[in-house]
N, CA and C atoms as an extended XYZ file, in Angstrom:
522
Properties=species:S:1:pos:R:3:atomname:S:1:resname:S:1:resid:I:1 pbc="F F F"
N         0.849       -1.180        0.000 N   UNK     1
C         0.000        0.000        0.000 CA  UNK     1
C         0.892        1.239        0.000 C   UNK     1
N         1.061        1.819       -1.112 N   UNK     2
C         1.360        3.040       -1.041 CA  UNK     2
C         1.095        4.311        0.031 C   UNK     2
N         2.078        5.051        0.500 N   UNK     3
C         2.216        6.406        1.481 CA  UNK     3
C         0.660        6.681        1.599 C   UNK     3
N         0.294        7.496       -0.038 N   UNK     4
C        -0.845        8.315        0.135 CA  UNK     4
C        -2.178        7.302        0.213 C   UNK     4
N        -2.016        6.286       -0.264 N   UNK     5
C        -3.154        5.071        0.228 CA  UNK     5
C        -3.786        4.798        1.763 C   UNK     5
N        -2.272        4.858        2.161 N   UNK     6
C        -2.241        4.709        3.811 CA  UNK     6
C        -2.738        5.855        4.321 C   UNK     6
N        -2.630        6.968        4.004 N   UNK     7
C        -2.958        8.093        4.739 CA  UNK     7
C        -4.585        8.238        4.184 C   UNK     7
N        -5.119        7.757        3.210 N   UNK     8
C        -6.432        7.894        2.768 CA  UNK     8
C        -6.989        6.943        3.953 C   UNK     8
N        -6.301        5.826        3.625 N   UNK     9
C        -7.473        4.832        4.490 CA  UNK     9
C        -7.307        5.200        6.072 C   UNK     9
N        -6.254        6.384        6.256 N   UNK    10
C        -6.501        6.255        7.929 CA  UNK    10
C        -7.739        7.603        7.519 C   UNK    10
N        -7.458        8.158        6.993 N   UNK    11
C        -8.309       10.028        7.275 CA  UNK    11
C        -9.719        9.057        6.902 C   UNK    11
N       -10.704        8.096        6.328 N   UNK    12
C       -11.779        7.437        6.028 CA  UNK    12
C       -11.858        6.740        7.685 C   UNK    12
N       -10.587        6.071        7.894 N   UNK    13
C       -10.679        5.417        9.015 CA  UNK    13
C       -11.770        6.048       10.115 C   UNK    13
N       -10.990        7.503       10.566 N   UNK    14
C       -10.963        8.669       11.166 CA  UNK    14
C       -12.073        9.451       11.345 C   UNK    14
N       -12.786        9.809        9.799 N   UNK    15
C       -13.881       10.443       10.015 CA  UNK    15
C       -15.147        9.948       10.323 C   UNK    15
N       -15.690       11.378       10.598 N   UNK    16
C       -17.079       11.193       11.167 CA  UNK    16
C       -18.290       11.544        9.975 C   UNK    16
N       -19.047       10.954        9.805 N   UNK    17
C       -19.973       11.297        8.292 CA  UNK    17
C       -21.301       11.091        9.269 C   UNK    17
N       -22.367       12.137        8.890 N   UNK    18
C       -23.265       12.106        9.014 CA  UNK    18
C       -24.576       11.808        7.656 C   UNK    18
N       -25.226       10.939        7.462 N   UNK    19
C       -25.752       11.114        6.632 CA  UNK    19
C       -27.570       11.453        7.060 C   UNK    19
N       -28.347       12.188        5.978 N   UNK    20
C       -29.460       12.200        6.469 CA  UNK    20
C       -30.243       12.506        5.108 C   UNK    20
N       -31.087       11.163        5.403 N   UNK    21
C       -32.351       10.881        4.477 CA  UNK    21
C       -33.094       10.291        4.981 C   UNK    21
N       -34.465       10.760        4.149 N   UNK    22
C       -35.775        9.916        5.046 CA  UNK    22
C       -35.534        8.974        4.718 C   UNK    22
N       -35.041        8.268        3.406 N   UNK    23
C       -35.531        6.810        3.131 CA  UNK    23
C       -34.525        5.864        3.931 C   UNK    23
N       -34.972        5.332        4.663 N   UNK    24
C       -34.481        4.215        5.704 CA  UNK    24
C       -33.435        3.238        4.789 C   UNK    24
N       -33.992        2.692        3.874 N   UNK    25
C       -33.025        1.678        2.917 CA  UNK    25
C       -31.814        2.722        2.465 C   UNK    25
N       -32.255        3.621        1.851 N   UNK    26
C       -31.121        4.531        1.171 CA  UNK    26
C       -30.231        5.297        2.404 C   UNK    26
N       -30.624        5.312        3.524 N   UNK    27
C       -29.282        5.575        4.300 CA  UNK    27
C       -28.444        4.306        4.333 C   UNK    27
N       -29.462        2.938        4.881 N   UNK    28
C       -28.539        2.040        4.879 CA  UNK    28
C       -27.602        1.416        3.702 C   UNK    28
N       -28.236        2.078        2.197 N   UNK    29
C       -27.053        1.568        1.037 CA  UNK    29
C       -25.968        2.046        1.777 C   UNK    29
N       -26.116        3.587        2.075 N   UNK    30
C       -24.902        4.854        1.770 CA  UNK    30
C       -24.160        4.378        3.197 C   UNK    30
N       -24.898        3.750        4.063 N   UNK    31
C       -23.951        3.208        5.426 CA  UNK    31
C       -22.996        1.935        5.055 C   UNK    31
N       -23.489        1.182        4.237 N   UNK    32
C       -23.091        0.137        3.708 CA  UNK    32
C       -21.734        0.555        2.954 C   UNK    32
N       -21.889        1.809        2.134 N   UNK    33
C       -21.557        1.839        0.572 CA  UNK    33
C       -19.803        2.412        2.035 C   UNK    33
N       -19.851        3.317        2.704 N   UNK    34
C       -18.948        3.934        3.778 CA  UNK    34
C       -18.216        3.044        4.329 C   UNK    34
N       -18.566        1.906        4.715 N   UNK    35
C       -18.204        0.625        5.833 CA  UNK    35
C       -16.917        0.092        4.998 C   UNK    35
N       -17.699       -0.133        3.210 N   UNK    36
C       -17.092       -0.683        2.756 CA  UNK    36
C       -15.545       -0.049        1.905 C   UNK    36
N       -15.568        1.388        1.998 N   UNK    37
C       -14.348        2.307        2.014 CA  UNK    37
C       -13.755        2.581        3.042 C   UNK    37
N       -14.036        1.947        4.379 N   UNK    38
C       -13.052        2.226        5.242 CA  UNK    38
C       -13.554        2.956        6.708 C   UNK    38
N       -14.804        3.825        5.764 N   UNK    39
C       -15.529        4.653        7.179 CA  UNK    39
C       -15.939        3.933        8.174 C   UNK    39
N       -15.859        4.481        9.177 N   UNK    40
C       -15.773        3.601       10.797 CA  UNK    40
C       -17.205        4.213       11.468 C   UNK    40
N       -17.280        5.595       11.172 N   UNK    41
C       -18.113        6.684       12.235 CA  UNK    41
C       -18.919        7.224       11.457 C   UNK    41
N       -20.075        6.187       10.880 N   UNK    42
C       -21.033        6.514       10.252 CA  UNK    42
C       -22.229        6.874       11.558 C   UNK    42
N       -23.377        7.946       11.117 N   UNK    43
C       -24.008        8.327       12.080 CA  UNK    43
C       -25.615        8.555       10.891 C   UNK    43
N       -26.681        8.598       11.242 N   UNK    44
C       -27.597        8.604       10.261 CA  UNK    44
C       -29.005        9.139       11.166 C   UNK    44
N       -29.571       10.085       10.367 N   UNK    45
C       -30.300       10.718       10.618 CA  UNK    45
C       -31.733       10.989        9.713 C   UNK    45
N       -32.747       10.638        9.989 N   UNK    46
C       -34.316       10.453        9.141 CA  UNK    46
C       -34.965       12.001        8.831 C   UNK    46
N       -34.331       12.545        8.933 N   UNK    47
C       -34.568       14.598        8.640 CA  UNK    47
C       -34.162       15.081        8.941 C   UNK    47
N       -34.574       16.502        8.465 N   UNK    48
C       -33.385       17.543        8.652 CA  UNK    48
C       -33.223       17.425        9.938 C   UNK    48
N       -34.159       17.839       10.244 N   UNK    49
C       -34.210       18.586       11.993 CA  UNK    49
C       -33.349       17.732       12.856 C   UNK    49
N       -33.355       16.415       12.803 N   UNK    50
C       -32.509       15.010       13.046 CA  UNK    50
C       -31.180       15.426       13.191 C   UNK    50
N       -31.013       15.547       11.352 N   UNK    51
C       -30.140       15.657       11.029 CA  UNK    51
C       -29.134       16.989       11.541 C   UNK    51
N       -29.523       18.072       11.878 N   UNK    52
C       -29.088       19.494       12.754 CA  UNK    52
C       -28.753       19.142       13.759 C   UNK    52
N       -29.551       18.760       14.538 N   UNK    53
C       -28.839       17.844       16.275 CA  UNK    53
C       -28.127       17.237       16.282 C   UNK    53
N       -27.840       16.296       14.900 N   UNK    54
C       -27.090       15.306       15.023 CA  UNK    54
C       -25.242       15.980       14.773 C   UNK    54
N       -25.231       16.629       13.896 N   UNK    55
C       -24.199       17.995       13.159 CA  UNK    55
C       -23.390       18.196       14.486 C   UNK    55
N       -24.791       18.823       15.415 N   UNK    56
C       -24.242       19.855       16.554 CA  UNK    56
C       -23.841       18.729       17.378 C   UNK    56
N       -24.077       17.890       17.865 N   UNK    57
C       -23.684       16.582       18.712 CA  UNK    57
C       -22.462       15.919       18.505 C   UNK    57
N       -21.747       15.563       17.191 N   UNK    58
C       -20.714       14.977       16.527 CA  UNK    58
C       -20.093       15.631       16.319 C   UNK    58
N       -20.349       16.716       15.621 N   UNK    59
C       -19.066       17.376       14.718 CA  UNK    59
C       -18.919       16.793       14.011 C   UNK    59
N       -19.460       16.352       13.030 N   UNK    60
C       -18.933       15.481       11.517 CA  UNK    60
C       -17.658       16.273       11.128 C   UNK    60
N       -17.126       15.138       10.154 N   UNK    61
C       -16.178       15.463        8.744 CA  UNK    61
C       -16.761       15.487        7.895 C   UNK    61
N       -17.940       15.082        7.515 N   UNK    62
C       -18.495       15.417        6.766 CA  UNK    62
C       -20.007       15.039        6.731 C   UNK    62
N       -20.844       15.631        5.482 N   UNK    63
C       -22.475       15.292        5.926 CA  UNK    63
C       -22.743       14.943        4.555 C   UNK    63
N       -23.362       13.501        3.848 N   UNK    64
C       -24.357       13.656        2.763 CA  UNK    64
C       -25.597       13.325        3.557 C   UNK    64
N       -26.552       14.506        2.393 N   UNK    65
C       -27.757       14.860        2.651 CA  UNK    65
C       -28.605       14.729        1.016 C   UNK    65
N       -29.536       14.395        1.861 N   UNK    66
C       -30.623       14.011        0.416 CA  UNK    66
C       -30.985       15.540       -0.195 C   UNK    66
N       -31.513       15.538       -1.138 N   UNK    67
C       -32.465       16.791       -1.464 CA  UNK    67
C       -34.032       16.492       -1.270 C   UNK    67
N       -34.497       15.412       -1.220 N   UNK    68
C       -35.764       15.928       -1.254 CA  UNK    68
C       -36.200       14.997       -0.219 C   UNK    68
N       -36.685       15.932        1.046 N   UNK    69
C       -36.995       15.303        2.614 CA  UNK    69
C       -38.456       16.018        2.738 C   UNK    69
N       -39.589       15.498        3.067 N   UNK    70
C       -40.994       16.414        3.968 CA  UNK    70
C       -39.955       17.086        4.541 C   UNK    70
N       -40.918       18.381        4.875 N   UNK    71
C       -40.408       18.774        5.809 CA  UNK    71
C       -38.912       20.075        6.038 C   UNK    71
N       -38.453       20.108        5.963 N   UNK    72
C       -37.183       20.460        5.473 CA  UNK    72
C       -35.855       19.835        5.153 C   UNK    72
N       -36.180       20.138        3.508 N   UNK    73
C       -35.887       19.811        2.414 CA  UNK    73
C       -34.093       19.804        2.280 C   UNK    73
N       -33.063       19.203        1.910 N   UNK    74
C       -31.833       19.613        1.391 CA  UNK    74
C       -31.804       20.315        1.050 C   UNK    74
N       -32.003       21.647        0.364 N   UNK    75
C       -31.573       23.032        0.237 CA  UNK    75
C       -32.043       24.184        1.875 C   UNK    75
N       -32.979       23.695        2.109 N   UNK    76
C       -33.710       24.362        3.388 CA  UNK    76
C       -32.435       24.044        4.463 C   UNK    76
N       -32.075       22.813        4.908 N   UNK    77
C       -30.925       22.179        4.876 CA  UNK    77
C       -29.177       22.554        5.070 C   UNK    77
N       -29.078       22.800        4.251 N   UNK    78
C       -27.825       23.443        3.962 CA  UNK    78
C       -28.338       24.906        4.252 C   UNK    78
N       -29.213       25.824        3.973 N   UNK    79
C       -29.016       27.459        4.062 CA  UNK    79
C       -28.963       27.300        5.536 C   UNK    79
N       -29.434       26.460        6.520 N   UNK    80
C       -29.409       26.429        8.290 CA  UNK    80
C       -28.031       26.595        8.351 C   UNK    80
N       -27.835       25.311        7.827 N   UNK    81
C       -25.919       24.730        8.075 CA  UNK    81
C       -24.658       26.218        7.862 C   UNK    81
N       -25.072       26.731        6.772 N   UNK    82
C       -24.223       27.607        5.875 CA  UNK    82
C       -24.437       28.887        6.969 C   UNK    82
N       -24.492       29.074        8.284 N   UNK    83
C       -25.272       30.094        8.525 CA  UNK    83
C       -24.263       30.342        9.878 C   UNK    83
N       -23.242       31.070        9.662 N   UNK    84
C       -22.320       30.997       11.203 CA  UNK    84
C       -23.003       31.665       11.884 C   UNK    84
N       -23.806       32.527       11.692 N   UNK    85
C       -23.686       33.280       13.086 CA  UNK    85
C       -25.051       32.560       13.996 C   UNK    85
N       -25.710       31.441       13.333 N   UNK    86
C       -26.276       30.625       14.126 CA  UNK    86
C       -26.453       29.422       14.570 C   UNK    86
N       -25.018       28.812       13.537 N   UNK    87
C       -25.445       26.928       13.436 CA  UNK    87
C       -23.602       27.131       13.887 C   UNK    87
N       -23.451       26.216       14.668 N   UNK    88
C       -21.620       25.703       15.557 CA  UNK    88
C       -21.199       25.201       14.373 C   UNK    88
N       -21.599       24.495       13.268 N   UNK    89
C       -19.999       24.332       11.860 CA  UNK    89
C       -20.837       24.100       10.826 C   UNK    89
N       -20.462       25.528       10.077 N   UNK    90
C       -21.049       26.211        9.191 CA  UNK    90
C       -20.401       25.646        7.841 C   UNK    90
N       -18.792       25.053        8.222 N   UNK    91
C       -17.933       24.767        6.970 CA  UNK    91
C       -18.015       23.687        7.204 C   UNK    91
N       -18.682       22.707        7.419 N   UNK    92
C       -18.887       20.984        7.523 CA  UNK    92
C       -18.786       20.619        5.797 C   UNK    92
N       -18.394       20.121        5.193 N   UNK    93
C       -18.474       19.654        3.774 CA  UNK    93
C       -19.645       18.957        3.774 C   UNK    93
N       -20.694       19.196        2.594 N   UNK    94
C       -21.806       18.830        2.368 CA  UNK    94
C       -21.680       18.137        1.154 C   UNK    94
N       -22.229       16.551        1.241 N   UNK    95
C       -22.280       16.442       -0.279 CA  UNK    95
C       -23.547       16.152       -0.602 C   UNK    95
N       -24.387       16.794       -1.381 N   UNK    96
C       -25.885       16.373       -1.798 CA  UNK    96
C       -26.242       15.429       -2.723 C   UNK    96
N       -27.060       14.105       -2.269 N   UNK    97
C       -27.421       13.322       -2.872 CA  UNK    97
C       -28.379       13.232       -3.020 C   UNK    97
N       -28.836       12.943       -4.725 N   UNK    98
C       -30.187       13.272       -5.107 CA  UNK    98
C       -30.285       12.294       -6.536 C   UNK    98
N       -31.544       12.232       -6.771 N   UNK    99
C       -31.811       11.273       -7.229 CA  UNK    99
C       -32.463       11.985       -8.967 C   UNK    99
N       -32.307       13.430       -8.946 N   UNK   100
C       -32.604       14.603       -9.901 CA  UNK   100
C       -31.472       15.052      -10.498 C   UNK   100
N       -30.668       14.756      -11.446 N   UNK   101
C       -29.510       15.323      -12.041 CA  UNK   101
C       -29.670       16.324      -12.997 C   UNK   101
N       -30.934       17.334      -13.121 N   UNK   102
C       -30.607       18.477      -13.640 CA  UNK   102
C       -29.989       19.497      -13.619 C   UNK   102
N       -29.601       19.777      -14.745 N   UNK   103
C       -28.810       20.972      -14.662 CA  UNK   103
C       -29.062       22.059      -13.674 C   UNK   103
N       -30.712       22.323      -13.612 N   UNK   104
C       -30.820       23.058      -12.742 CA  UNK   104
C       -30.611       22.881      -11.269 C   UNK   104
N       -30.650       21.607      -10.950 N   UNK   105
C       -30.367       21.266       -9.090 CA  UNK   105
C       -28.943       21.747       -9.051 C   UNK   105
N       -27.841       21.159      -10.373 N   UNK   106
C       -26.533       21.306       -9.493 CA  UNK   106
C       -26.159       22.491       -9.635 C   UNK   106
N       -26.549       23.833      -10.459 N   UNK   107
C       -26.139       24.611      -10.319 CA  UNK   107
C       -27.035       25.366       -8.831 C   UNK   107
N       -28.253       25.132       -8.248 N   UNK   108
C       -28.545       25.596       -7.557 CA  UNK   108
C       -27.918       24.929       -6.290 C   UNK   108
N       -27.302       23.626       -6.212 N   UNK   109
C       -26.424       22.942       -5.132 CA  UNK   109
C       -25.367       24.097       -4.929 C   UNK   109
N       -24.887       24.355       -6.280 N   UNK   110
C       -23.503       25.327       -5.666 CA  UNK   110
C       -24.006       27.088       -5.306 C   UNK   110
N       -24.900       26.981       -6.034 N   UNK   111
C       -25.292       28.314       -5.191 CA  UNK   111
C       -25.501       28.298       -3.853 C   UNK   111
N       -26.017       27.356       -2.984 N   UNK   112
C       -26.749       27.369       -1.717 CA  UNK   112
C       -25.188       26.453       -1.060 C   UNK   112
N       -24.285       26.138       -1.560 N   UNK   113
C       -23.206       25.962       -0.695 CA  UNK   113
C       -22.086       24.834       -0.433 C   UNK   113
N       -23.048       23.587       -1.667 N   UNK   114
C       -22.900       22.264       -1.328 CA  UNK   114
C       -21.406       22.248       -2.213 C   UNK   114
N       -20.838       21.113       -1.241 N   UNK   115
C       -19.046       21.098       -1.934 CA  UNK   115
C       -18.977       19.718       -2.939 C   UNK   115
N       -20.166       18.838       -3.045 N   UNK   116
C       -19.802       17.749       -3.790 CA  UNK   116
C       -21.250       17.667       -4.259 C   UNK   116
N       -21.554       17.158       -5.540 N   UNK   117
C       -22.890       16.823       -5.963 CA  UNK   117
C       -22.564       15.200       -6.255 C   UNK   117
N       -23.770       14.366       -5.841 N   UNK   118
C       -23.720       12.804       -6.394 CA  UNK   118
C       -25.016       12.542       -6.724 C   UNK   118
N       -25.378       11.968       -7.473 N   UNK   119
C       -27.068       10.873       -8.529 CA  UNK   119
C       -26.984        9.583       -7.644 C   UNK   119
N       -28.624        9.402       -7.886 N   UNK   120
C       -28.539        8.249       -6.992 CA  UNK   120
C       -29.249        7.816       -8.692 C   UNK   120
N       -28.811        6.351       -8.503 N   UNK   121
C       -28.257        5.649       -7.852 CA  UNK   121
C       -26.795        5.675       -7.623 C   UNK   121
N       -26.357        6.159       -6.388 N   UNK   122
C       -25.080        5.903       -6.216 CA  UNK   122
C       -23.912        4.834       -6.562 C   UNK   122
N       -22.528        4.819       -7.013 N   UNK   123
C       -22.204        4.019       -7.186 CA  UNK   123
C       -20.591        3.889       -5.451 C   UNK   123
N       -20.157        2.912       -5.452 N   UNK   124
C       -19.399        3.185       -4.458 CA  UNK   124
C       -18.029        3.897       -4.768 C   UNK   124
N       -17.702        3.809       -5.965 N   UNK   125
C       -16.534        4.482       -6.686 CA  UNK   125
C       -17.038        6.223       -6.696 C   UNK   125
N       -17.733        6.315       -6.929 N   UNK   126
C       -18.474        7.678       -7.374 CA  UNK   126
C       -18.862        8.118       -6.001 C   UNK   126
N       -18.742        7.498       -4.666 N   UNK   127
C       -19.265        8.528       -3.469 CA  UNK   127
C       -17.916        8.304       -3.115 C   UNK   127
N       -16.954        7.374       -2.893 N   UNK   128
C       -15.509        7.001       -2.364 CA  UNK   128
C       -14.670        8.563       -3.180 C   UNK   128
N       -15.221        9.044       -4.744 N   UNK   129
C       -14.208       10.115       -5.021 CA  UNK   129
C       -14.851       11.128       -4.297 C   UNK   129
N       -16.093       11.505       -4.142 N   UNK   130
C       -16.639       12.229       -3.389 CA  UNK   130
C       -15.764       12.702       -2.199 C   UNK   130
N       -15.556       11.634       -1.452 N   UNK   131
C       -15.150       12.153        0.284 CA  UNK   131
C       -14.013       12.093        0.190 C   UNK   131
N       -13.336       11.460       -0.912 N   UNK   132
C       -11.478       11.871       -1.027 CA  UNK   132
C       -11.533       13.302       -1.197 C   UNK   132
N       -11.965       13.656       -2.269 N   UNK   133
C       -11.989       15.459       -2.362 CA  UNK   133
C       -12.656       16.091       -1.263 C   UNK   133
N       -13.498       15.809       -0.677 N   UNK   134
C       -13.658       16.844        0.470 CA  UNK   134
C       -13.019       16.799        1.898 C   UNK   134
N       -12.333       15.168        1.619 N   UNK   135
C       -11.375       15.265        3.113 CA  UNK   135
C       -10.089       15.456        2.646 C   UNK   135
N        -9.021       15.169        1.534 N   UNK   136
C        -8.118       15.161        1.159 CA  UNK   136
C        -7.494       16.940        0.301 C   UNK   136
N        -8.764       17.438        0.015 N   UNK   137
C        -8.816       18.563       -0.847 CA  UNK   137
C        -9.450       19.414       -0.622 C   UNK   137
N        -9.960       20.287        0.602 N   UNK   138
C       -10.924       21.161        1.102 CA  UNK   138
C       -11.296       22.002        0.704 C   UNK   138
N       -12.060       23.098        0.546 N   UNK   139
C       -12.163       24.224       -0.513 CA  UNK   139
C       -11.870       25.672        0.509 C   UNK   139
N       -11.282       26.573       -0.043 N   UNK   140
C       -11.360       27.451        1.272 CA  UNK   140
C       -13.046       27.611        1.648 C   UNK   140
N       -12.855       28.287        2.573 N   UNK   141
C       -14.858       28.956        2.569 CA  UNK   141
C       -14.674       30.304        3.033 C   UNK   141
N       -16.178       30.957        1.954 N   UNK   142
C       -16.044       32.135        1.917 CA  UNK   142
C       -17.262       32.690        2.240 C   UNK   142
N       -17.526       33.783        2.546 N   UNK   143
C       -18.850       34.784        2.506 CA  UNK   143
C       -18.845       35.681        1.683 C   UNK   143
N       -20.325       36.184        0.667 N   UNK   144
C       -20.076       37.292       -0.249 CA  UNK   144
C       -21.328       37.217       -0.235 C   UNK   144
N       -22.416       38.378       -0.047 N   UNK   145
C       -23.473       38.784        0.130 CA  UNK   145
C       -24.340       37.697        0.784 C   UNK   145
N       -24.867       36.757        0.382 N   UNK   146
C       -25.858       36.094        0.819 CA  UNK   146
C       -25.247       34.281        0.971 C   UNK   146
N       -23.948       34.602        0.407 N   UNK   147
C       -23.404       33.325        0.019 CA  UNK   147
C       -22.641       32.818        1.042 C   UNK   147
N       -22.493       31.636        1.428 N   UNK   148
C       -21.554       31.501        2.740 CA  UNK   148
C       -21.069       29.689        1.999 C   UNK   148
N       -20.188       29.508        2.017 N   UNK   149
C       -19.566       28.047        1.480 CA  UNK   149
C       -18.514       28.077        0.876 C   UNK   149
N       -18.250       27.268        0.421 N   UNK   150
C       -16.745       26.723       -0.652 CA  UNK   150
C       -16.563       27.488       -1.840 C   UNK   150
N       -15.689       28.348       -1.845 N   UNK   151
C       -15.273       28.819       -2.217 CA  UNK   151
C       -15.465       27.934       -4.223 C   UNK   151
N       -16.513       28.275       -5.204 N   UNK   152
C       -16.668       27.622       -5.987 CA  UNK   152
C       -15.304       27.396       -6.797 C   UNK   152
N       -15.983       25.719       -7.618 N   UNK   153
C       -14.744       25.210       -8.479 CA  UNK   153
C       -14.041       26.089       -9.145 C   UNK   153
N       -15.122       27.169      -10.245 N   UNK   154
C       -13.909       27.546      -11.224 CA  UNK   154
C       -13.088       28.766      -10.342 C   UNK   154
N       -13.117       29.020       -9.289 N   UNK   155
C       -12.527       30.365       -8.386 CA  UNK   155
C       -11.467       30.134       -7.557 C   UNK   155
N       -11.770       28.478       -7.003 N   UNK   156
C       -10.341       27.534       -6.152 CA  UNK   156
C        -9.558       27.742       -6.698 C   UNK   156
N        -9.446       28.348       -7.982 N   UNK   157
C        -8.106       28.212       -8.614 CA  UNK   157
C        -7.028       29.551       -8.865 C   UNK   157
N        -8.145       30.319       -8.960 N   UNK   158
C        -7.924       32.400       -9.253 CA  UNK   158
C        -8.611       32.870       -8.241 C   UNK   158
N        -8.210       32.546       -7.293 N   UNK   159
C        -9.291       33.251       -5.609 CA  UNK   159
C        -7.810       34.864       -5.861 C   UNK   159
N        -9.291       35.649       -6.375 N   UNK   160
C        -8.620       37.217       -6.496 CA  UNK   160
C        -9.325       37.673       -5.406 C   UNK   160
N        -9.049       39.752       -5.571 N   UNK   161
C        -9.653       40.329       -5.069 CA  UNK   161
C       -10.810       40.681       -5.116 C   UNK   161
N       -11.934       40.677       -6.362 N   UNK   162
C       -12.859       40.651       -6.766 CA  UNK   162
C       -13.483       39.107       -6.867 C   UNK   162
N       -13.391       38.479       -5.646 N   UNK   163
C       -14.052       36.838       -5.387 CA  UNK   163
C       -15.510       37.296       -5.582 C   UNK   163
N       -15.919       38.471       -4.560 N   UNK   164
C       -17.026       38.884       -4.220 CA  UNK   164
C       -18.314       38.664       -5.936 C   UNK   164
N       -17.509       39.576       -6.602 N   UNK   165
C       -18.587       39.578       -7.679 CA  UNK   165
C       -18.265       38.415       -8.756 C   UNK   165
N       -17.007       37.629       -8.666 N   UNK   166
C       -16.981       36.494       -9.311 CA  UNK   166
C       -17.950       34.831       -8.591 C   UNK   166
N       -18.367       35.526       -7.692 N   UNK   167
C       -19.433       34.381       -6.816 CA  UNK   167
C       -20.743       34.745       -7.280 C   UNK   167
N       -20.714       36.586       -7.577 N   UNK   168
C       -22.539       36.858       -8.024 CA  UNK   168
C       -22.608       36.389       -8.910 C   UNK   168
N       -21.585       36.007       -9.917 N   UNK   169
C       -21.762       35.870      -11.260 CA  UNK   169
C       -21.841       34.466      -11.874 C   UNK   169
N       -22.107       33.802      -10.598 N   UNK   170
C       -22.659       32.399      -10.315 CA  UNK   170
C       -23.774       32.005      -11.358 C   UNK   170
N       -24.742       33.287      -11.092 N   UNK   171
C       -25.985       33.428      -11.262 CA  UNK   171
C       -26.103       33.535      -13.096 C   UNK   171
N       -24.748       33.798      -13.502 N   UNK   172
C       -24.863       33.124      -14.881 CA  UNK   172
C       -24.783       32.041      -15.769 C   UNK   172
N       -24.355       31.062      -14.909 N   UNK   173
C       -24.665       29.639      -15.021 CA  UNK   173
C       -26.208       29.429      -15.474 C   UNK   173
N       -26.943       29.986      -15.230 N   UNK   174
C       -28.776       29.510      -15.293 CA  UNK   174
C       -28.331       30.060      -16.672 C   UNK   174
C-alpha cells in the first residue's frame, strides 16, 4: 500500500460522516456503501431537523444529505448549516445526494453551498471520489453577500480580489 493510500485509508478510518435521508433503505445503502471504504463513524439521521442535532452533537467530517426530505428539504438544509452566526460548523463539507440530475439542481447545489454533488443511484466508486476530495482537498470557505460556502470550483483556482462579484456571477450559469 502506497504512502498516500495509507494516509487515505486512515483520514476514512478517522472520520465522522453524518448522513441524512428519510428513506431508511437509502441511508442504509450509503452506510453500507462507507463501511465498505473504510468509514468507521457513520451516524444517520431520518430529517433535517434530526439531522441538525445530530451535526451539533458529533461534529462530523463530513455530511451527505438528500435533497428531497418532507419537511425540510436539502436546500432548506444546507441554508441552516451555511449560517455561522447561528449553526456551531457552518464549513462541515456537504455532499448532496439526489436522485434529480438536472442541470438546474446542481447549479442551484452550488449556489446554496454544497461542496460535492452525487445521482442516486449511487455508485461506491463515485461517493468514495466524493469524500477523497472533500477530506483530502478542502475548498477554502467564503462569505459574499448572501453566500456563505466553498469557495466555488472555477474560483479555487484564481481566488482574487474581486471573489465577491466572481461568486454573483454564479448566477450566470442559469
Amino acid at each position: 500500500m502506497s504512502t498516500d493510500s495509507k494516509q487515505l485509508a486512515e483520514r476514512f478510518a478517522a472520520a465522522k460522516v453524518v448522513v441524512v435521508d428519510d428513506e431508511y433503505y437509502m441511508r442504509k445503502v450509503v452506510r453500507t456503501m462507507l463501511l465498505s471504504i473504510g468509514v468507521r463513524h457513520v451516524h444517520e439521521a431520518p430529517d433535517g431537523p434530526a439531522g441538525l442535532d445530530l451535526i451539533r452533537r458529533v461534529a462530523p467530517d463530513v455530511v451527505i444529505l438528500d435533497w428531497q426530505m418532507p419537511g425540510l428539504d436539502g436546500p432548506g438544509f444546507v441554508h441552516m448549516v451555511r449560517s455561522p452566526a447561528t449553526f456551531p460548523y457552518p464549513n462541515v463539507p456537504i455532499i448532496m445526494l439526489t436522485g434529480h440530475g438536472e442541470r438546474s439542481r446542481v447549479i442551484e447545489a452550488v449556489k446554496i453551498g454544497v461542496n460535492e454533488f452525487l445521482l442516486k443511484p449511487v455508485s461506491v466508486k463515485a461517493l468514495q471520489d466524493r469524500m477523497t476530495s472533500v477530506l483530502t482537498k478542502p475548498r477554502d470557505v467564503v462569505k459574499s453577500g448572501d453566500y456563505y460556502g466553498p469557495v466555488p470550483r472555477k474560483l479555487a483556482t484564481a481566488i482574487h480580489a474581486d471573489n465577491d462579484q466572481a461568486i454573483a456571477n454564479l448566477s450566470v450559469l442559469n
